[in-house]
C-alpha atoms as one frame of an Amber mdcrd trajectory, in Angstrom:
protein
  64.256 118.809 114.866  67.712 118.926 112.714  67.168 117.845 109.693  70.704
 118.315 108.568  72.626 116.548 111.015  73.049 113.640 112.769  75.297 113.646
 115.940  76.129 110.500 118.376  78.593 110.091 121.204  80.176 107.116 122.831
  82.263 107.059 125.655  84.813 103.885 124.545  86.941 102.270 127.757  89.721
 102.041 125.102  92.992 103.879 124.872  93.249 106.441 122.099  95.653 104.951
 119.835  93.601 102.034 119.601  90.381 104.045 119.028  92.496 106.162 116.180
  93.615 102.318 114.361  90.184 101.315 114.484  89.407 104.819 112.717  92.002
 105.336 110.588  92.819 102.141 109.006  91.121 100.960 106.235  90.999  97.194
 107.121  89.887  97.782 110.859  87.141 100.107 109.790  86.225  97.627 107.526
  85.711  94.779 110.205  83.364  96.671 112.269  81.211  98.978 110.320  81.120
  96.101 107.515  83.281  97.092 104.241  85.772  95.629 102.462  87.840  98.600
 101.000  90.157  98.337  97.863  92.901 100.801  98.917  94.281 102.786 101.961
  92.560 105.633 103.884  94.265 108.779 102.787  93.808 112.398 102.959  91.955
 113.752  99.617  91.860 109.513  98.617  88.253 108.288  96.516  88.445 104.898
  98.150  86.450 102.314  96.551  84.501  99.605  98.923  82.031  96.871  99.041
  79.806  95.932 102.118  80.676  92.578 103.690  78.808  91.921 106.666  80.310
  92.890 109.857  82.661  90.849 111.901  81.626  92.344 115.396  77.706  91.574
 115.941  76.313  88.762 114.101  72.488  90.290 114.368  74.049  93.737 112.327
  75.689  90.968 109.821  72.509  89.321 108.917  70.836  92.998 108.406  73.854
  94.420 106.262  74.026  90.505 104.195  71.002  91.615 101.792  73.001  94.527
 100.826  76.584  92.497 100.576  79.044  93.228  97.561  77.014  96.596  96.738
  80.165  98.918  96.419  80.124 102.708  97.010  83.336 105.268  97.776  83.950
 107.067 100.478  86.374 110.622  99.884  88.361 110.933 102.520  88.574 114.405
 103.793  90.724 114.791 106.774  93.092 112.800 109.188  94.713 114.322 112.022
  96.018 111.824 114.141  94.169 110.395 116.844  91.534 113.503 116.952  89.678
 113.608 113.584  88.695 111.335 110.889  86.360 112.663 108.072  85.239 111.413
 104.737  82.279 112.231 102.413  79.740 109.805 101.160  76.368 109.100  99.484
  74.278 108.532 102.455  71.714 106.202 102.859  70.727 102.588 102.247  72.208
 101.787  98.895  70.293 100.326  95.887  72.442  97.763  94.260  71.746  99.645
  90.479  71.231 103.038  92.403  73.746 105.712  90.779  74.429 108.435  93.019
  77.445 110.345  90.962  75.209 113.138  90.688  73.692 113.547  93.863  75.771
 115.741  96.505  77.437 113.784  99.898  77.178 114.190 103.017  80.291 115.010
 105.639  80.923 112.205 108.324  83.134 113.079 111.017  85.095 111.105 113.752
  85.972 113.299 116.542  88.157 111.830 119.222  89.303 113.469 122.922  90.414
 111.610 125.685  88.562 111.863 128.624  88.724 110.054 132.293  88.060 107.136
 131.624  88.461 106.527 127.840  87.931 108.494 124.739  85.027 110.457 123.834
  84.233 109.995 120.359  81.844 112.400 118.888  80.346 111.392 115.064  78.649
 113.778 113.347  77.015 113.184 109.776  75.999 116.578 108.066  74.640 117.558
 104.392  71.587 116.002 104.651  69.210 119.210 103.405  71.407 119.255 100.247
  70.224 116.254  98.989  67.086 115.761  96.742  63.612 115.228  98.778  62.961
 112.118  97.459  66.216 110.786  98.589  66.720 112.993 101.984  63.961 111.033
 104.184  65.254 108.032 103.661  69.025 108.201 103.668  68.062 110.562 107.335
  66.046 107.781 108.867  68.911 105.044 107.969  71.785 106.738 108.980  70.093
 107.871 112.176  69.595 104.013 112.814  72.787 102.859 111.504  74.867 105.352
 112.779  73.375 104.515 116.217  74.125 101.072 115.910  77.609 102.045 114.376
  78.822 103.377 117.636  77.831 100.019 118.908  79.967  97.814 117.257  83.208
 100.556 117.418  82.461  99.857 120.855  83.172  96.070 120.623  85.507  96.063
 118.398  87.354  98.674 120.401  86.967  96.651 123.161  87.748  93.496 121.923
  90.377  94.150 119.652  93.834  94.709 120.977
């Protein structure tokens, strides 16, 4: 078993341009995966957040509502238009005092190609055997979850959204 990665696909019945803006912009990614960001996504941007409960799936809202108004950044790392969309984080479920400055992130990655019948979207979280053991497990097992239902509520909002 990889203990380093974590890799999902979803095939979304969405054009890719709409796929991308869900992606790409900071608000839209916000109203699905369940942040509230402070600034822009950007290439090489620290954007600050907070989670907000998401405005997809009202099950995923009442798990993420315990955790609401704990901020965290995300670095963005790349953006090429409508086929990647990366940023670096602290993975895992985040303790409301928890500092993680110290700790090294972990790579998530968007990548899009259009396929018959929608867009492929392959996300890939990576780094995970550079973090501390005591903090690896955990932030593995949650992300596996949550990136799992992630892809989920893309799908809906992708869907849904116009």
């Amino acid at each position: 078993m990889d203990t380093d990665r974590i890799e999902k696909q979803i095939l979304l019945k969405a054009p890719i341009a709409r796929v991308w803006r869900a992606l790409a912009d900071a608000d839209e990614f916000g109203t699905w995966f369940g942040m509230k960001f402070d600034a822009p996504f950007a290439p090489g941007a620290v954007v600050p957040g907070a989670i907000v409960p998401t405005k997809v799936n009202a099950e995923v809202a009442a798990q993420q509502k315990p955790y609401e108004g704990t901020r965290f950044d995300i670095t963005i790392v790349e953006m090429v238009p409508e086929q990647l969309f990366s940023y670096r984080w602290h993975p895992g479920p985040p303790e409301p005092s928890g500092d993680y400055s110290g700790l090294p992130t972990t790579l998530v990655e968007f990548k899009l190609k259009e396929v018959e019948g929608g867009v492929l979207v392959t996300l890939t979280e990576s780094g995970f055997d550079k973090l501390p053991p005591e903090r690896r497990a955990v932030a593995f097992q949650a992300n596996e979850g949550g990136w799992a239902m992630a892809v989920k509520l893309l799908d809906t909002y992708t869907g849904d959204a116009k």
